[in-house]
Structures are given as C-alpha cells and as structure tokens.
N, C-alpha and C positions, 0 to 999 in steps of 0.2 A: 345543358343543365339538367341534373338530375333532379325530379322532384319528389317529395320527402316517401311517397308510396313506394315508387322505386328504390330508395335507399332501404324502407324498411324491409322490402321483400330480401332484397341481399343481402342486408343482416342479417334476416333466416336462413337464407341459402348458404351461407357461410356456416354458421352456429351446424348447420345439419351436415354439410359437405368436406369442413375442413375440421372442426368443432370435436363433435362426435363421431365424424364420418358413417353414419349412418347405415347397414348392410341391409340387404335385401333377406328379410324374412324375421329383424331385430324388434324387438320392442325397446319405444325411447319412452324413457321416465324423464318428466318435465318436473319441477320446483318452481314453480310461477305465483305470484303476488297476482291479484284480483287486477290491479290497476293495470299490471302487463296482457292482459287479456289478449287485446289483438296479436300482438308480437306473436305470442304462444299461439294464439289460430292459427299465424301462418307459419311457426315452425311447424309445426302438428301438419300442415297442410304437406308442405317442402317434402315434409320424414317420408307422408303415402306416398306423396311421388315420387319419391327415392327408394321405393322401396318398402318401408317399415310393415310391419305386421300388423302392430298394434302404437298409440300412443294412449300413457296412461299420465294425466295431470294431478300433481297432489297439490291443490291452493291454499294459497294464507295470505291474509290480510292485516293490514299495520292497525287497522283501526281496532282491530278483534283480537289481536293481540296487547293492545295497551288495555282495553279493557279488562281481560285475566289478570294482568297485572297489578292494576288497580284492586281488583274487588274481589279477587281469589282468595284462598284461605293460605299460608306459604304452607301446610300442608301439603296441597294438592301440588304445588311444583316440584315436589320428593319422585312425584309418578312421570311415568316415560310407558307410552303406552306399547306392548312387549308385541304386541300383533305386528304396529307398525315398523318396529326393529326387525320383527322377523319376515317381513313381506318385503323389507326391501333386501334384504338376507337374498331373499327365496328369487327374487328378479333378475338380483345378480347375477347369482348360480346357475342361471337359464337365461345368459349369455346379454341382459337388458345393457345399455345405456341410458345413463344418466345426464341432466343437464340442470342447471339451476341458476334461474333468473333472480337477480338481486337488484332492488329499489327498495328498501329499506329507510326511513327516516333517519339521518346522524342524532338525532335529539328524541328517536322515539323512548325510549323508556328513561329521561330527566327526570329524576325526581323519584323516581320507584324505587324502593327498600332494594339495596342491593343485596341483601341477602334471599331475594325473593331470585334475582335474577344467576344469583351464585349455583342457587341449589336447582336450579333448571337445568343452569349449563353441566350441568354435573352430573344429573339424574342424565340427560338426552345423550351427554359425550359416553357416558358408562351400558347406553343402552345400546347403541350406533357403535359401540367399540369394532364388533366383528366386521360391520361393513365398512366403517374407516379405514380398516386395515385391507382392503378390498380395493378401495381407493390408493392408497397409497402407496401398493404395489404394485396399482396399474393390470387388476388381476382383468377389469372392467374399462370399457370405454368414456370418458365423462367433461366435462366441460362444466364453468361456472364464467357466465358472461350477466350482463348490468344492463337496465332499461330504467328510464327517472319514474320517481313521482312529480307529486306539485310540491312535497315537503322537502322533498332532496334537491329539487331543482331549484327552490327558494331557499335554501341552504349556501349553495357553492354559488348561485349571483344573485343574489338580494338588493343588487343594483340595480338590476330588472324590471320590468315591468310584470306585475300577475299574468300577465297574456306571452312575454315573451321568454319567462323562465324557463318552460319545459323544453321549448323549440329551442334556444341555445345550449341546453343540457346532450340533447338530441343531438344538435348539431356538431359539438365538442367530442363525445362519443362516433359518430358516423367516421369523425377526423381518425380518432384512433385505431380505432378496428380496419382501418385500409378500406371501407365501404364507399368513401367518397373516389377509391381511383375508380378507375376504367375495368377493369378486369381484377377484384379484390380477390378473389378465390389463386388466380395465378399472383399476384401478390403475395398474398398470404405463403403459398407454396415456397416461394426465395429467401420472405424473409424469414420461416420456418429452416430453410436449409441456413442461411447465415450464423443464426444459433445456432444450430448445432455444429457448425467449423469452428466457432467460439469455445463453446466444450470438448470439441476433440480437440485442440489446442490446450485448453487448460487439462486434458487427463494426459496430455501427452508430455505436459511439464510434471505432474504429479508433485505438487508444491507438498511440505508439510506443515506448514504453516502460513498462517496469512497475518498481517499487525498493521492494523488499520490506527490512523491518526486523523483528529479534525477537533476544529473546538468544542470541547465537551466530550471528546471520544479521546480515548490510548487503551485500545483491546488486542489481544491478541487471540486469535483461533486455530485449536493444533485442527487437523483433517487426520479422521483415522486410516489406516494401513486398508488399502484398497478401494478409496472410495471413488463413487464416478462423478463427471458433473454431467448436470445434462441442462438441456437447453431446446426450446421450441416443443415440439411433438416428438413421439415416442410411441411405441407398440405396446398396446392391450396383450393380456395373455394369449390372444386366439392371432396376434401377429397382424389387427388392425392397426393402423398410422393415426394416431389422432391428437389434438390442439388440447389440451385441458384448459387451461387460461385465456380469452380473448377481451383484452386487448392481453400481451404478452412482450415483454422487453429484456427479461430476463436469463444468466445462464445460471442455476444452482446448485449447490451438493449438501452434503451433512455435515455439519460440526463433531470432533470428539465432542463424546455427552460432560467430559469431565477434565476436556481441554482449555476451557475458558479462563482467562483473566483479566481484568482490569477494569476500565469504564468505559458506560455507552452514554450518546444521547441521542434523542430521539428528533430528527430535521422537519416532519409532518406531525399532525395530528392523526392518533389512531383514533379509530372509532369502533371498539368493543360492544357488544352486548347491548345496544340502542345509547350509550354514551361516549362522551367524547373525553381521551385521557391524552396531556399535552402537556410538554415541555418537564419531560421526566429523563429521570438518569439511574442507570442500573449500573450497578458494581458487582463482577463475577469474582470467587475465588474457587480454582480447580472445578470450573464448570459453572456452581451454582450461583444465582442469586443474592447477594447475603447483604443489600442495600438495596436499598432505591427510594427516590424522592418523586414529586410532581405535583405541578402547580395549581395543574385541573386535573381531575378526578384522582386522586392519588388510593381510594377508597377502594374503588374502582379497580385499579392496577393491584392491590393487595390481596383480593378476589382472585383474578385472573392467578397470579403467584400462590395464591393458595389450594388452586384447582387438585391438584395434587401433585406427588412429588415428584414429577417430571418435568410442570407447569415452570419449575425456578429454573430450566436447563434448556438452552436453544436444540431445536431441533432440523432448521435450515442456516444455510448462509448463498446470501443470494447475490448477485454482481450486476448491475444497471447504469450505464455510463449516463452522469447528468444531460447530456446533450440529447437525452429518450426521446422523441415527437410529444409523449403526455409532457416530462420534466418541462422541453420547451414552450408548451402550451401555457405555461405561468398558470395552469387552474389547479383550486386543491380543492379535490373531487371530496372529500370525507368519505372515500370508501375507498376499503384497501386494495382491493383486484382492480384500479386504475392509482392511485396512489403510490403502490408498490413498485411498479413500473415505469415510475418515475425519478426515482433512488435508491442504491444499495437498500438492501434491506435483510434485516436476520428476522428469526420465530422461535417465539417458546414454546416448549412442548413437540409434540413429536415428530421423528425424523421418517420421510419417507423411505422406502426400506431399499429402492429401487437407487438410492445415491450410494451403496456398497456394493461391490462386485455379489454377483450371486443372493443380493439380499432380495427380491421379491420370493425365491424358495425358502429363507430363514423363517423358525419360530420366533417368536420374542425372544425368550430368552438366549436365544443364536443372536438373535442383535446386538443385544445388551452387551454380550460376550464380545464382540467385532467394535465396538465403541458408542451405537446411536442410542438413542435419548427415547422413550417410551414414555405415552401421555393421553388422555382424553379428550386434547385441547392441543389446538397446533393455531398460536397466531403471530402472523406475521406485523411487523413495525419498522417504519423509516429510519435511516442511519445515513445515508447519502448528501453528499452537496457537493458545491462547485470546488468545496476548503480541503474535499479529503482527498489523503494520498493512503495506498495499501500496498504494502509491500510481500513479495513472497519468499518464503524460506524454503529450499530445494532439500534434498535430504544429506547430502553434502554441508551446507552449513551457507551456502553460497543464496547472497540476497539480492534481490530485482525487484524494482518496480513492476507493479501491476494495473495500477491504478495512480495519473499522478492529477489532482486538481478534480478530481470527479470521470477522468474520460480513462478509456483503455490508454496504458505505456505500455501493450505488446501488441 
C-alpha cells in the first residue's frame, strides 16, 4: 500500500519525467498557487535531480486575488504587466519549460462585476499573445497538471467531511494520473503510445467532416485540407517528447474556423474565469456563434463570446470515449483539465497551429489562410455522453460511424 508521501513524490516525478521531460541544463518555470506549496518543493526538488539548472516559481494566491477583485478600481484591470509578458518571452526563447499548477476555487470570483473579470482576461490574453503562440506550436516544452485546495475539494464532495474533502480530491486525482499503478511513468509511456495509434488512425482516414448528434446537439464540423490530429505527447521544437496535459484522455485536431453549423450542448459544467456557466446552447452558422442561451451564467458566456472575434469560432475538436477512467469515475471535478477528459469536447477561440500539416512554421495570417481560427482566448467545454453518436464524412462522400453511444465504432 502506498502511502500518501509516496504518491505525492510520483506525482512529481511524473510532472518532471513524462510531464515536461525535464533536460539536463533546462530551466523549469512553475505556475504554482501558495496552497500547492509542497507539491512544487518536490517538483523543484525532482527537476535538480534530473537535471535542471535552474527552477524559477511565479505564485498566486485565490485569496489575493479575490481581493483585487473586490476592491481594485476596473481601471487597473486594463493593465497587464509588459515585463511579465516579456520575461516569460525571454524564458522561452532560452529553451525554459513551463509547467502550471491549477487549484483554483470553481466559485472564486461569484459575485464580481464581470466586466472587471472581462477586461483582465483581455488585457492578460492580449499581452501573453506572443507566448501563447509559443505554446501552441509546441515551440516550448510545457505541462498544465491540478493539485486541490480546501475550496475545490469542498466543491466536487460536499458530502465530505471538512477533514476528508482534500484527501478524497487527492485520492480521485492519484487515480487519474496513473500514480496509484506500480510503475506510473512506464504507464504513462503506453498509454501515451495508445493515443497516438488513435491519431494516426484518424489522419490515416482523413475524414472531412465530422456530425455529431445527441440531445441538444445536431453539429456539423468540416476539418480543413491537411489537418493532423494528434493525441498524447508530442515534440517540442528542440525534438524533446513531452505530456502537456496530465491527467490526458484525449485525441484532437482543428476545426475549419468557418466550417461550423448547427447546435451544441454542453453535458458538464464549465468553469470560466472563477465562475460557473451550465446548461447552455450554442448555434453556429458558417463557423460563428450567432446564438446562445444558459441557465447559469449566461452573462458570463456573453463575456467569454465577446473576447474578441475569434472568441465566437471554435478552435479545437477533441474525441474522448465516455468509458475515460475520469468519465467513469462519476466525479465532476469543476475543472476543465480533468473534466475534459472525461467527454468529447470542442474550444472557442484559438486553434493550435500544430493540428495543420506545417503549421507550427505558419504566421497567423498563413493560418487563417489554411482554415484555423486566431483568438486570445482558447476555452475548452463538454459535448460528450453516453447518447452521442459522430459520424464521419471521407472526401468521397462516403459515411461511417466514428463514435457510436459515447465509445469509439472504429
């Protein structure tokens, strides 16, 4: 029996070895929350003894941040501080690794002027532009993996006891990430190769369309002329192997930016910007946005669609058969890097440039031109269940099952 030190150290070891894959002489840049503290000592520990150079933490805290929100002037959320944009610029470029810890409150900023939180995400996506795009092309090695608070863990089991919410949050997460096997790093390794037979199977069919059905859904999604899917890990620009996502269940590619039609709905709750927006429905015509309702936060999702004009045009499409280890976990994590991973799921906003042949050497506007969707804001939301079926469309005309009841039909 493992106990809970030994889990966490593997967690790091993971995060550092399969994660980032860490190189000997790299600086890793952590995104850690105050409450992750430990975790982050021993990735930080893990990184030197793999190696690293240097480890450089930049913190943030839920409780310092409700506060700006509360009692700032919305002035001051216009500003994005340009040092910080450009230090992590400047990290990149000098071969860093990135990694970013999320425990987050689902309910931290309820109640705050959404226009306080609008013009944040705005100012930050518009200042991060350059390095987003750095990410997204996979020019850099990087990872976004999840540690609980007490406010996230009293979120997803409230049925809990105060003393037992963290340690089941813990426990549920250990399940996912493959930490509880025997050897999770050679885990991880197989089910990283499985993914990817998944996407060289789907680039080897080269669908050009997908039409997804479920209640509350009838969408259709053209895929532009060359696009790839991809699935698990993948090579950094310098041809390191590395995880971006752990926990990870997904195989996905880009949507044409202006392929879109019909209706969606949404099967989880997202959890945007410290709130929580549920039981909503988008209607695409020719890509864009041009409806949408919801129950909760609908204000909220209006924001997010207003971001700018990319914000109304998906920018992923992602494949996750219901039967996922999270899906069957019956937990809803209110956070979307375990949530997603749980069912199908598409994204507004920007497409990574790496799901087009040749597109991590494209400019923007070489994207644009090739079909993908350019944005300052790339979020992903649930589409998935046990109801839906996807069918694919070959460039022939010729149609097949892809997905029939939530699970793979190839």
């Amino acid at each position: 029996m493992q106990g809970f030190e030994q889990k966490l150290d593997k967690y790091a070891e993971l995060a550092v070895k399969i994660g980032v894959n860490i190189q000997k002489g790299q600086t890793l840049v952590i995104n850690a929350p105050l409450s992750s503290a430990d975790l982050t000592r021993r990735i930080a520990k893990k990184a030197y003894e793999t190696g690293a150079e240097n480890v450089h933490v930049e913190w943030n805290d839920d409780e310092m941040t409700r506060l700006r929100y509360d009692l700032a002037p919305l002035e001051s959320f216009k500003k994005f501080p340009k040092w910080k944009a450009k230090g992590f610029e400047e990290m990149a470029e000098n071969g860093a690794a990135f990694m970013t810890i999320k425990s987050t409150d689902p309910d931290l900023l309820k109640g705050v002027d959404g226009e306080k939180i609008a013009t944040a995400n705005k100012a930050q996506g518009q200042a991060m532009d350059t390095f987003r795009s750095y990410i997204q092309s996979d020019k850099i090695s990087w990872l976004v993996i999840s540690a609980p608070s007490k406010a996230w863990a009293a979120k997803v089991f409230p049925e809990a006891s105060e003393e037992e919410q963290e340690s089941k949050l813990w426990e549920a997460m250990f399940e996912a990430v493959r930490v509880n096997t025997a050897d999770p790093v050679a885990e991880w390794t197989q089910h990283d190769q499985n993914l990817q037979n998944k996407a060289k199977f789907l680039n080897e069919k080269n669908y050009k369309k997908l039409h997804y059905t479920a209640p509350g859904t009838d969408l259709t999604i053209e895929l532009p002329n060359n696009h790839v899917w991809l699935g698990g890990g993948g090579p950094s620009q310098d041809g390191v192997h590395f995880v971006a996502n752990m926990p990870t269940e997904e195989v996905f590619t880009a949507p044409k930016a202006d392929g879109v039609n019909g209706t969606v709905s949404n099967t989880k709750p997202l959890n945007y910007g410290g709130n929580v927006i549920d039981q909503f429905t988008l209607t695409f015509k020719d890509g864009e946005v041009v409806d949408f309702t919801a129950k909760e936060g609908e204000d909220t999702l209006k924001r997010l669609l207003d971001t700018d004009e990319g914000a109304r045009r998906l920018g992923e499409v992602a494949l996750v058969p219901h039967s996922s280890p999270i899906s069957q976990s019956g937990i809803l994590f209110y956070n979307t890097l375990y949530d997603e991973n749980a069912s199908n799921h598409i994204a507004l906003g920007s497409a990574y440039s790496t799901c087009v042949k040749d597109g991590a050497q494209m400019t923007s506007e070489e994207l644009k031109s090739v079909g993908l969707n350019t944005s300052i804001t790339h979020v992903d939301f649930m589409i998935g269940s046990a109801e839906m079926n996807i069918e694919g469309e070959l460039a022939d005309g010729t149609k097949e099952p892809v997905f029939k009841n939530g699970e793979w039909a190839v």
